[in-house]
N, C-alpha and C positions, 0 to 999 in steps of 0.2 A: 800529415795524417788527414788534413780536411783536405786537400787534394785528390790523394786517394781515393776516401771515402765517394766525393763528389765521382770520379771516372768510374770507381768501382757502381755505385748507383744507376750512373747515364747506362753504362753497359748494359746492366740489368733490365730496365724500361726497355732501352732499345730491341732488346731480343725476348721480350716476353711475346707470348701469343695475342695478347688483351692487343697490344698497340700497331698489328695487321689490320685490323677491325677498326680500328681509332685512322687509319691512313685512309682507309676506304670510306669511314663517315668523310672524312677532311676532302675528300675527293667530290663529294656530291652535290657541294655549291656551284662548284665550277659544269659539273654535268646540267644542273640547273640553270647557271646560266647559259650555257652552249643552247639549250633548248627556246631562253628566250630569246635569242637572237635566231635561231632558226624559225621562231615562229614568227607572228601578226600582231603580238602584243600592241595596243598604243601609247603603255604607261612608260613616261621618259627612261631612259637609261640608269639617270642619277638615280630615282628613286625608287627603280626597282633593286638597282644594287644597294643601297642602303634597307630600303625595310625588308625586303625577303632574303637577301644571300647574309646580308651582313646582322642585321636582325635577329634575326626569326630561326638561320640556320648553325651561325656562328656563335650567337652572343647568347642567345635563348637555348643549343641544344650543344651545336659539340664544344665550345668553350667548359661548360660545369660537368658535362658527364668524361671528358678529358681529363679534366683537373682531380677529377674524383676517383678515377683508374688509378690513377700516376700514384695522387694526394697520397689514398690509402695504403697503397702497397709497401711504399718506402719505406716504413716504418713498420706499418701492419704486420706484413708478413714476417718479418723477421720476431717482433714479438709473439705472434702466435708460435711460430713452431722452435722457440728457442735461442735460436742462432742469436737474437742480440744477444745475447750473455758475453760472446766475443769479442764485441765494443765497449760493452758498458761494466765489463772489468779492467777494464785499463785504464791507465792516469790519463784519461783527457775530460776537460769539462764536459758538458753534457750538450751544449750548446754547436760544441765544435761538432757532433755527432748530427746533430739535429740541424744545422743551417744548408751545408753541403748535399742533405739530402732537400731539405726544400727549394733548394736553386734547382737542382739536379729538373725533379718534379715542374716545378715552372718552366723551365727553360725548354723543354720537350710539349709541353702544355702550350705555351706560346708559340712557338714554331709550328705545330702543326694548323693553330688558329690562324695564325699567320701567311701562311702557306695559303689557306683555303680562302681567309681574304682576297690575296692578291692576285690568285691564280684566275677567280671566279670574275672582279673584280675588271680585270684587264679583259678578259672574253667579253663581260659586258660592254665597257667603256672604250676599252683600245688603252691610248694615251692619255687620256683624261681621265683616268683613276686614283692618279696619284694623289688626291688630298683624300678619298673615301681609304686609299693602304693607309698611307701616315696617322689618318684620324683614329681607325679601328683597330689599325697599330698601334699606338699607345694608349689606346683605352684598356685593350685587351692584355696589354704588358700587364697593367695595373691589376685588372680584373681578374690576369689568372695568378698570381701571384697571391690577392686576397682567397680565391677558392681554394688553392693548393695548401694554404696558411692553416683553412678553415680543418681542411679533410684531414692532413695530418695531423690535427688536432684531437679529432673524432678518432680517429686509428689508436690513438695513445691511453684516451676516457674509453674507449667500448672493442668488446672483438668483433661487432655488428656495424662496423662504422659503412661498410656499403651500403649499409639498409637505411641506418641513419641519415646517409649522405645525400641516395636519391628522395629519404622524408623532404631534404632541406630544401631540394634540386625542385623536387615538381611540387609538392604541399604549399611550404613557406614561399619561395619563390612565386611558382609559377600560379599558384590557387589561391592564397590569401593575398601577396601582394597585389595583384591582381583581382580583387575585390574591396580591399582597404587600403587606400592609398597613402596613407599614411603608416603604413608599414615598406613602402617602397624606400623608404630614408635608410631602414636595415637590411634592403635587398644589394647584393654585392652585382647582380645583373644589371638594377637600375642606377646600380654605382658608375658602372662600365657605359650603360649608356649617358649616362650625364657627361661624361668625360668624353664620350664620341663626340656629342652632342657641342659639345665647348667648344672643340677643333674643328667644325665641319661648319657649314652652311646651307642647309639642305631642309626643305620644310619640314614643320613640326610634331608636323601629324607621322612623317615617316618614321621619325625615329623614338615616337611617344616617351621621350625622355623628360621623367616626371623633377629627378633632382638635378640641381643646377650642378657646373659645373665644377666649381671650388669646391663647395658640398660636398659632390660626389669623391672626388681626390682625397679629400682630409679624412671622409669616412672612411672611406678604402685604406687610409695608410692606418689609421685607429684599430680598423678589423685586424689587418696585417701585422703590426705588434702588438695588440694585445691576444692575436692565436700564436704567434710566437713565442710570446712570455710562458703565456698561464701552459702552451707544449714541453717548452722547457722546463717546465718545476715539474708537470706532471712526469716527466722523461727521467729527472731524478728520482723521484719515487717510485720507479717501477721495478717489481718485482722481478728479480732475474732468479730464472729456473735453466736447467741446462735442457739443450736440442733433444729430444727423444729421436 
């Protein structure tokens, strides 16, 4: 059943409309860098591909609005217009319901991050990318895994979870974090960078990673089960109405 569930989900992301638009953001690091190596820039290779491709275009915009397409829908949709009722009458825990779709969600989530890293990544660098992929490669495993955790959380509390989501994306995140910095400890962006930040070597100004990097890992895996838990119980108490 959670096999299923899991391919029947991937399929679903895969052929939605939303995630054409999600390939063409994921595409524009790499256009970005194509253009800094076509020009005159004189800022090193390394750290333009860290603070602007992998940064500012990855980790700051399509990593959380990614995660929040995928996050919401997985669950969203099907509670809004009914259809869960077809899962959530059957003898399976709630959880078996609920994990296959969150893999599902990350695992499309990261790949496309993924993608846009190393695509971008390599145009800048050539052959000597390879520790800026593996770094923002496993930062961003973590990092999207924590937003995807978050969003289907929010999908399950509200039928508003997109509005909600991008509150969290550009308000919390990107406005308050970014004025109190001691709100960056709850930010799952500055989680992901702390975790870049651990693996890489790269100055510190590029990748203004305010939490360190053990920090950053424990918070993330905290965020990650505890938006798992508290999904799951609310997943049990949700009201099933049949499909109009």
């Amino acid at each position: 059943m959670t096999g299923f569930i899991f391919s029947l989900t991937l399929r679903q992301l895969v052929f939605r409309r939303s995630t054409l638009l999600l390939l063409v953001l994921a595409a524009v690091p790499m256009l970005v860098g194509l253009a800094f190596q076509l020009g005159d820039s004189t800022e090193p290779a390394e750290e333009f591909t860290v603070r602007v491709l992998c940064v500012w275009l990855v980790v700051t915009t399509l990593l959380p609005l990614t995660a929040l397409l995928f996050g919401t829908s997985v669950l969203g949709d099907e509670l809004e217009d009914g259809t869960i009722v077809y899962l959530l009458t059957k003898p399976v825990e709630r959880w078996r319901i609920l994990l296959p779709k969150i893999v599902a969600a990350w695992l499309l989530t990261w790949l496309l991050a993924l993608a846009a890293i190393a695509s971008s990544a390599f145009v800048v660098m050539g052959g000597e990318a390879g520790s800026v992929i593996v770094a923002f490669g496993v930062a961003t495993a973590v990092g999207a895994l924590a937003y995807v955790s978050v969003f289907v959380l929010l999908s399950i509390m509200t039928t508003r979870a997109l509005i909600a989501g991008l509150v969290f994306v550009f308000i919390w995140e990107g406005a308050v974090s970014g004025i109190f910095e001691g709100v960056r400890y709850l930010s799952i962006r500055h989680h992901t960078l702390g975790i870049a930040d651990w693996l890489i070597d790269v100055p510190s100004d590029a990748l203004n990673a305010y939490v360190g990097g053990v920090t950053a890992l424990v918070m993330s895996l905290i965020v990650i089960v505890l938006a798992g838990v508290y999904a799951n119980k609310r997943l049990q108490r949700a009201e099933i109405r049949e499909a109009t």
